[in-house]
HTML snippet that shows the backbone in 3Dmol.js (N, CA, C, O; Angstrom):
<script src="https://3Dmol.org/build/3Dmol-min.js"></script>
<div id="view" style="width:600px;height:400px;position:relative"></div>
<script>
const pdb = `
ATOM      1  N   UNK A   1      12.014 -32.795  64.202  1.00  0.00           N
ATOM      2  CA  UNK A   1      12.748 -33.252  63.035  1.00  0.00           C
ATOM      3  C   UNK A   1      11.875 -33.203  61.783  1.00  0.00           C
ATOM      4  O   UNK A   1      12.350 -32.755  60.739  1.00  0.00           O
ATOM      5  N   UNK A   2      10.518 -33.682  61.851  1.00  0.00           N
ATOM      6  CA  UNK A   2       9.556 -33.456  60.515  1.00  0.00           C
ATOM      7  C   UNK A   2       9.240 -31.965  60.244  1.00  0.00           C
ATOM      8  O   UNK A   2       8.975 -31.584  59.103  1.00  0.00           O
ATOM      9  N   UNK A   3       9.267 -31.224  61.181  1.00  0.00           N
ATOM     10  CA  UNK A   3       9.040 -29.568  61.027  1.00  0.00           C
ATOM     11  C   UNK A   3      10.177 -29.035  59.922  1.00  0.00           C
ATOM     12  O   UNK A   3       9.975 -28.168  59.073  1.00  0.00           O
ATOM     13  N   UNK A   4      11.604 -29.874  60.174  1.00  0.00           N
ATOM     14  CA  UNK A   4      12.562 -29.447  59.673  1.00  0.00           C
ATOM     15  C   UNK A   4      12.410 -29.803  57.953  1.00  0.00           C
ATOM     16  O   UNK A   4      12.640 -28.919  57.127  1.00  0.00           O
ATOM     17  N   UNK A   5      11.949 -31.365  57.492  1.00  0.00           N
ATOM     18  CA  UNK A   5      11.869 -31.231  56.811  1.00  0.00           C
ATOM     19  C   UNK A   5      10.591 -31.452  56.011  1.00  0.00           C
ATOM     20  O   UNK A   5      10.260 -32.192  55.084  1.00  0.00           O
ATOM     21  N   UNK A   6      10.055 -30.584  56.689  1.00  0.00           N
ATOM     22  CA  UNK A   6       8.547 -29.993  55.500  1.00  0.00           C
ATOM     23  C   UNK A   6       9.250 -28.508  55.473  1.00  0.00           C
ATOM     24  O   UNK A   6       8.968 -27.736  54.557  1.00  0.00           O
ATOM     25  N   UNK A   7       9.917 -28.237  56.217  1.00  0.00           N
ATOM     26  CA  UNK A   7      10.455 -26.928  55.847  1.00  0.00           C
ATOM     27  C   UNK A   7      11.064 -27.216  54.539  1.00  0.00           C
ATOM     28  O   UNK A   7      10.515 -26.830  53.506  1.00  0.00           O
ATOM     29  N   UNK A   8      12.071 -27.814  54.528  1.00  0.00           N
ATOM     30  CA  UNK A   8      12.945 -28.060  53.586  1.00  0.00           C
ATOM     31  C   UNK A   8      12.511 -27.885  52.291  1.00  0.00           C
ATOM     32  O   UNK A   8      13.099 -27.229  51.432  1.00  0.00           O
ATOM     33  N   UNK A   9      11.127 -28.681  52.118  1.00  0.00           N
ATOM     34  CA  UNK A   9      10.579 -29.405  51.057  1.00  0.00           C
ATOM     35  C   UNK A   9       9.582 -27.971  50.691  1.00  0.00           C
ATOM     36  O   UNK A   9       9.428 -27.567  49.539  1.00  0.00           O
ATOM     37  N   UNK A  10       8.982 -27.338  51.865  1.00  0.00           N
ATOM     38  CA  UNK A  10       8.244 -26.219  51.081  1.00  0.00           C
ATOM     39  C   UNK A  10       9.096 -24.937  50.743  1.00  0.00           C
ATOM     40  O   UNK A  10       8.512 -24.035  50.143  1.00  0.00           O
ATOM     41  N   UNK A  11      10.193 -24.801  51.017  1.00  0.00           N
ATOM     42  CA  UNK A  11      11.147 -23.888  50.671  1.00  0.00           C
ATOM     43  C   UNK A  11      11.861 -24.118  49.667  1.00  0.00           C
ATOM     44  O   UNK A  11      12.581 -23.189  49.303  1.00  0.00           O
ATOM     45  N   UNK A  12      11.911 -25.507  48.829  1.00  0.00           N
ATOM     46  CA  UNK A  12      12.421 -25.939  47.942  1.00  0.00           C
ATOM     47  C   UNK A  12      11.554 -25.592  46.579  1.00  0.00           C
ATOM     48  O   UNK A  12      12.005 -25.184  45.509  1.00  0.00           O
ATOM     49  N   UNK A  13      10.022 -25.902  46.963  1.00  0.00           N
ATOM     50  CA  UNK A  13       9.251 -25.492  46.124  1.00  0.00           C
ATOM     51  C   UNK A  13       9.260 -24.139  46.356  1.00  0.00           C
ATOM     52  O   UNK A  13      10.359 -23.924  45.846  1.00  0.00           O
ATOM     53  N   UNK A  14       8.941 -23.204  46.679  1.00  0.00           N
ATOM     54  CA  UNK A  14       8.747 -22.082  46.849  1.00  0.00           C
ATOM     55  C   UNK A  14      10.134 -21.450  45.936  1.00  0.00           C
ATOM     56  O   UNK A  14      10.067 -20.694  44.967  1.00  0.00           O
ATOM     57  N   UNK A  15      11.058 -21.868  46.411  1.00  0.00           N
ATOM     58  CA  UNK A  15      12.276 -21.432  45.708  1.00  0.00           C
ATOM     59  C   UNK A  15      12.368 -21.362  44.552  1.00  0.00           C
ATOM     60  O   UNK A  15      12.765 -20.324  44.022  1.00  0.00           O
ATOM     61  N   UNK A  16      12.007 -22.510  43.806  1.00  0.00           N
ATOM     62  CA  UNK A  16      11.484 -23.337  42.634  1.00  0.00           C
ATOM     63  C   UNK A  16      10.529 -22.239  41.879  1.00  0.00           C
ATOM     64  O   UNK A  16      10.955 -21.737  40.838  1.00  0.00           O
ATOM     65  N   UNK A  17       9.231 -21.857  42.393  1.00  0.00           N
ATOM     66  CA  UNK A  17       8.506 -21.592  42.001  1.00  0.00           C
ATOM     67  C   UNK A  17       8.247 -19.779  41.281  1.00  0.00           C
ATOM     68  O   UNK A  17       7.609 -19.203  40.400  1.00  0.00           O
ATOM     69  N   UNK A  18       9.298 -19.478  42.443  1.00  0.00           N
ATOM     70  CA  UNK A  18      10.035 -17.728  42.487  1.00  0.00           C
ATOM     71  C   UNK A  18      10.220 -17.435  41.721  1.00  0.00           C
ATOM     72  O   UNK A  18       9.675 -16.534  41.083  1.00  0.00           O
ATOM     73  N   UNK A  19      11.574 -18.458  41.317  1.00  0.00           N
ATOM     74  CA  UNK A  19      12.556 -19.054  39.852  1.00  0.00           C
ATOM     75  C   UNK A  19      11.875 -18.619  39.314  1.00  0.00           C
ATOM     76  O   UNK A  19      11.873 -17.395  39.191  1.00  0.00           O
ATOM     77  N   UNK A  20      10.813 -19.533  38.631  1.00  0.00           N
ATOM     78  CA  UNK A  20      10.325 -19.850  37.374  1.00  0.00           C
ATOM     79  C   UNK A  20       9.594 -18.282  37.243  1.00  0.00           C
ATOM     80  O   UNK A  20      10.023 -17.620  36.298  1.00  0.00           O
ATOM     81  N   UNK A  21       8.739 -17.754  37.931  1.00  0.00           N
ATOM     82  CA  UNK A  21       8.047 -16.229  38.201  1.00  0.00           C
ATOM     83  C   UNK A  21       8.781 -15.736  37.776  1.00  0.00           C
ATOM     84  O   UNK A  21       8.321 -15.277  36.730  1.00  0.00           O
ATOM     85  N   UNK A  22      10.527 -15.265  37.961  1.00  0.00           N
ATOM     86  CA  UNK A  22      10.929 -14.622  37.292  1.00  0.00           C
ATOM     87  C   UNK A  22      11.863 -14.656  36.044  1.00  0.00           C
ATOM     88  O   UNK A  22      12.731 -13.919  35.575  1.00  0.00           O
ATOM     89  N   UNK A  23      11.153 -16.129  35.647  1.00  0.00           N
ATOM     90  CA  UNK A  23      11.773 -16.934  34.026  1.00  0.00           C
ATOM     91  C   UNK A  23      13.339 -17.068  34.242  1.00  0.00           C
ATOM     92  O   UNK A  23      14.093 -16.731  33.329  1.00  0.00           O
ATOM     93  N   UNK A  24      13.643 -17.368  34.977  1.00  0.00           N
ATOM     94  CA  UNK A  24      14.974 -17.965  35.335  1.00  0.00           C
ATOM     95  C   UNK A  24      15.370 -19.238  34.475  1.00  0.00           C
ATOM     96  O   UNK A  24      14.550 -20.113  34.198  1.00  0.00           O
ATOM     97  N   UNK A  25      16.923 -19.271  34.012  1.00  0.00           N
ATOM     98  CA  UNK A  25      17.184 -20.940  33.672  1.00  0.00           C
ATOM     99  C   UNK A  25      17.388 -21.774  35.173  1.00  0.00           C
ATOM    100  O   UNK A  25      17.363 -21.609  36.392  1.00  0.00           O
ATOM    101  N   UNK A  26      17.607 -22.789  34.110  1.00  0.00           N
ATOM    102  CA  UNK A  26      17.660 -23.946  35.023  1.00  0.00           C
ATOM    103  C   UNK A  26      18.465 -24.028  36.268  1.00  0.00           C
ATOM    104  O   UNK A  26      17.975 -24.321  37.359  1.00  0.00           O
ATOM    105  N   UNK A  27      19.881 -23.724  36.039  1.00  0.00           N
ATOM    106  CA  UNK A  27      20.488 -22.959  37.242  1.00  0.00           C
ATOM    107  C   UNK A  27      20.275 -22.333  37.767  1.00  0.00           C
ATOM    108  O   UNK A  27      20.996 -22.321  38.764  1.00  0.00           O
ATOM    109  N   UNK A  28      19.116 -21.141  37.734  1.00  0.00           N
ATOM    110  CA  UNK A  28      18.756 -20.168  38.605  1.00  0.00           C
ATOM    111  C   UNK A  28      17.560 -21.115  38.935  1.00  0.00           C
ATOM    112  O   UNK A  28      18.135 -21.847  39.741  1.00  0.00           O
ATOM    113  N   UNK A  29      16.762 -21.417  38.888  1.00  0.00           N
ATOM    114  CA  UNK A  29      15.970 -22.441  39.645  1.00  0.00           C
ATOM    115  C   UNK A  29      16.117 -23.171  40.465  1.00  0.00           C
ATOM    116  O   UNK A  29      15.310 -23.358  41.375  1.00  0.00           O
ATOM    117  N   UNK A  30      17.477 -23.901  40.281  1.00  0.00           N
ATOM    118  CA  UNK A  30      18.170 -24.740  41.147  1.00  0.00           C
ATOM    119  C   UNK A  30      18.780 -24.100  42.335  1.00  0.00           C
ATOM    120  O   UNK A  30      18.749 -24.683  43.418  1.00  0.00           O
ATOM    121  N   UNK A  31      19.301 -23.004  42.209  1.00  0.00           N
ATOM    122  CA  UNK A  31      19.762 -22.330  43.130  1.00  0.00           C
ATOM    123  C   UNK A  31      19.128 -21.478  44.190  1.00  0.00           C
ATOM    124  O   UNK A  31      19.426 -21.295  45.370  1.00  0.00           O
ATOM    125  N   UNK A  32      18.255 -21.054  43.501  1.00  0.00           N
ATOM    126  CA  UNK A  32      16.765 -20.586  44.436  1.00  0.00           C
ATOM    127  C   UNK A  32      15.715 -21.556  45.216  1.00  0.00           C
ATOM    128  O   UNK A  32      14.826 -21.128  45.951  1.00  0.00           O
ATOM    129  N   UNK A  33      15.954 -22.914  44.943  1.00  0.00           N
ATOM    130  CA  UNK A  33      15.582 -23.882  45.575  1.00  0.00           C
ATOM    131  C   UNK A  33      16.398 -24.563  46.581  1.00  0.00           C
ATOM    132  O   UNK A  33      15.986 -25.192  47.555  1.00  0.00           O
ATOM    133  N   UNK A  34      17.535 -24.371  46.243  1.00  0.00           N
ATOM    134  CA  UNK A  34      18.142 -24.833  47.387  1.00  0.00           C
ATOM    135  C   UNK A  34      18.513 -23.817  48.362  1.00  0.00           C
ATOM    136  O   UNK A  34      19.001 -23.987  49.479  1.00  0.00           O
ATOM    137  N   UNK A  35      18.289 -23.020  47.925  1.00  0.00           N
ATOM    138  CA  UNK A  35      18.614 -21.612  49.530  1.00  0.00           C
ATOM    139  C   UNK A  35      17.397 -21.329  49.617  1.00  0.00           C
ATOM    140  O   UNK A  35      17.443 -20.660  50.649  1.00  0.00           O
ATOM    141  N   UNK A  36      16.253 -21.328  49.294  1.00  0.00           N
ATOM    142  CA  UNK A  36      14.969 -21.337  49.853  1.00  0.00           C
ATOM    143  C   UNK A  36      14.648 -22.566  51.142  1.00  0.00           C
ATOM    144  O   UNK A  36      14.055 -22.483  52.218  1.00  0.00           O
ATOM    145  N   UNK A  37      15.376 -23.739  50.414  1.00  0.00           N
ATOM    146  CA  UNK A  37      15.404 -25.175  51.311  1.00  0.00           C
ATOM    147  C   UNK A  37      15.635 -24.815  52.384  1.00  0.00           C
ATOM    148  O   UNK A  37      14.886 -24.762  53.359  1.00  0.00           O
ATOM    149  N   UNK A  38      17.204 -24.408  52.230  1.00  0.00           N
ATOM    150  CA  UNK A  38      18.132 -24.271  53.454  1.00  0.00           C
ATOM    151  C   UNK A  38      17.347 -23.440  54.356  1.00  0.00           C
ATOM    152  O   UNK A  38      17.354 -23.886  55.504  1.00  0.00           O
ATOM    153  N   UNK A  39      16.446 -22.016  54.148  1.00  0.00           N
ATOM    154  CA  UNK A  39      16.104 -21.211  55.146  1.00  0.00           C
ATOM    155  C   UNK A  39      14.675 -21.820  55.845  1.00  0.00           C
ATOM    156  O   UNK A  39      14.203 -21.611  56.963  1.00  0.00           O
ATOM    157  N   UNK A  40      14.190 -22.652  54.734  1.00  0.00           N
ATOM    158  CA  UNK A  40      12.874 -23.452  55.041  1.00  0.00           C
ATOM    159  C   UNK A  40      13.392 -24.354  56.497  1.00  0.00           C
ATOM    160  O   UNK A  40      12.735 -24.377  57.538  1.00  0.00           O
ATOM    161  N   UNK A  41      14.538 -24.973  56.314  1.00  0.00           N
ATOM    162  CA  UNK A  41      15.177 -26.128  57.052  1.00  0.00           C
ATOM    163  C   UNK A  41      15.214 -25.003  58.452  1.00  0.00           C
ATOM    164  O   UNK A  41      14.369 -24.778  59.319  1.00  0.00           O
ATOM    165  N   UNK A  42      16.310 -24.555  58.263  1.00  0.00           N
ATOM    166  CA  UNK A  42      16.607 -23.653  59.772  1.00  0.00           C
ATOM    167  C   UNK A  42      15.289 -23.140  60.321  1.00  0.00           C
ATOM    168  O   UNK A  42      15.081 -23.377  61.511  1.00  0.00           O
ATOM    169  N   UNK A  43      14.089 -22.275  59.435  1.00  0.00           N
ATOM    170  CA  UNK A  43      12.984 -22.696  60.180  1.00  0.00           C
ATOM    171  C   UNK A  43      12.443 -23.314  61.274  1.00  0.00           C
ATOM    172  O   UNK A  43      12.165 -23.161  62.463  1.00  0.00           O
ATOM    173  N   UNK A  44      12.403 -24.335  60.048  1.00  0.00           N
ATOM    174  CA  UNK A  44      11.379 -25.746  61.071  1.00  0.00           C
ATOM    175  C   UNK A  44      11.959 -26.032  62.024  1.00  0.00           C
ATOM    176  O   UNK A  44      11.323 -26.386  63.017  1.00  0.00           O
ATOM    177  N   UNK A  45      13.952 -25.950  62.052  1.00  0.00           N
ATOM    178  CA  UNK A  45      14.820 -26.525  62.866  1.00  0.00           C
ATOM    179  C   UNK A  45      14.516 -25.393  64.294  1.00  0.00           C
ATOM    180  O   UNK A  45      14.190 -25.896  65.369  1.00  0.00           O
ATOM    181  N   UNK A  46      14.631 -24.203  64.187  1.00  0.00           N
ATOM    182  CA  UNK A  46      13.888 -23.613  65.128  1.00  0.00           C
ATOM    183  C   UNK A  46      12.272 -23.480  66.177  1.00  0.00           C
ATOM    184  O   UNK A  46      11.877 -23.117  67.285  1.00  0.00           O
ATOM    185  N   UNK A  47      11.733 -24.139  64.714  1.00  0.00           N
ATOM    186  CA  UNK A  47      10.337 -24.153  65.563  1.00  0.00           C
ATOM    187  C   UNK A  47      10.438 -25.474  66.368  1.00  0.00           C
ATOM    188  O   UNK A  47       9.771 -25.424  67.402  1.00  0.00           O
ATOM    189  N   UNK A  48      11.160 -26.760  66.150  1.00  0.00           N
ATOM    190  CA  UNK A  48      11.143 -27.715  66.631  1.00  0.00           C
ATOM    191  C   UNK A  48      11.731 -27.774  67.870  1.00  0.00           C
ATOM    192  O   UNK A  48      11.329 -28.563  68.725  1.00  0.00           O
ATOM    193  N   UNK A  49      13.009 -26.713  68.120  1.00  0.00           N
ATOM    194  CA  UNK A  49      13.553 -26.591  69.457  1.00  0.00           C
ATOM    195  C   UNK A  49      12.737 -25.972  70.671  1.00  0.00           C
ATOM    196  O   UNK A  49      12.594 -26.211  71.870  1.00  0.00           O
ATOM    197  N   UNK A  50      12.204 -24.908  69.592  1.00  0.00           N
ATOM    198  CA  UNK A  50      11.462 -24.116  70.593  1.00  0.00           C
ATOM    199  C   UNK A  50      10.497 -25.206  70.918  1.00  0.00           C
ATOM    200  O   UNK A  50      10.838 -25.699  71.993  1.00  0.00           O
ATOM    201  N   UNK A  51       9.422 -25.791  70.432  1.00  0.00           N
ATOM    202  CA  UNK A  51       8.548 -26.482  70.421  1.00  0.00           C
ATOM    203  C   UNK A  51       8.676 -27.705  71.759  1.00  0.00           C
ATOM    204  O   UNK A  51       7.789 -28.161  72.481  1.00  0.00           O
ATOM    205  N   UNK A  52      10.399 -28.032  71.715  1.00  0.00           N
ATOM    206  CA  UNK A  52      10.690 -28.883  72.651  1.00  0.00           C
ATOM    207  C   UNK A  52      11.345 -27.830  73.958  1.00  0.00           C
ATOM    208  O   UNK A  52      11.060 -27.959  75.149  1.00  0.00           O
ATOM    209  N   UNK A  53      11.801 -27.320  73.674  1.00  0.00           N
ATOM    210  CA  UNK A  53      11.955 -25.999  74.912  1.00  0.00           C
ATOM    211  C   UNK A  53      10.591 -26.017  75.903  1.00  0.00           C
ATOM    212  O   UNK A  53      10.601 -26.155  77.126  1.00  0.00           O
ATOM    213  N   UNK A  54       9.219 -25.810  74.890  1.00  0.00           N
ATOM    214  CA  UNK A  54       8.348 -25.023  75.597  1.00  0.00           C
ATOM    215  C   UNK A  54       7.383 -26.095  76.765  1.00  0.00           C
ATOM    216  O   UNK A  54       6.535 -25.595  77.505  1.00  0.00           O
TER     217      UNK A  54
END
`;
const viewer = $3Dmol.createViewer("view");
viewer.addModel(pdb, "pdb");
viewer.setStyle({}, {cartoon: {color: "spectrum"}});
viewer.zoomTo();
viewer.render();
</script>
């Protein structure tokens, strides 16, 4: 569950950070942070299953 959300949180920044790299407004920042999140999330949410799988 914490895998999931440090995913979250570094995909949020990362998303965030893309944004801004390619001088995006504020809405495009926002939006690149939250689908960066989301893929950050499914991530971690994978490594955590597997993790309990293994």
């Amino acid at each position: 569950m914490i895998l999931s959300l440090i995913g979250l949180l570094l995909g949020a920044a990362g998303g965030a950070w893309r944004a801004r790299a390619l001088r995006g407004s504020r809405a495009d920042i926002l939006q690149w942070a939250a689908v960066w999140a989301l893929i950050g999330a499914l991530i971690g949410l994978f490594i955590t299953v597997f993790l309990i799988r293994a």
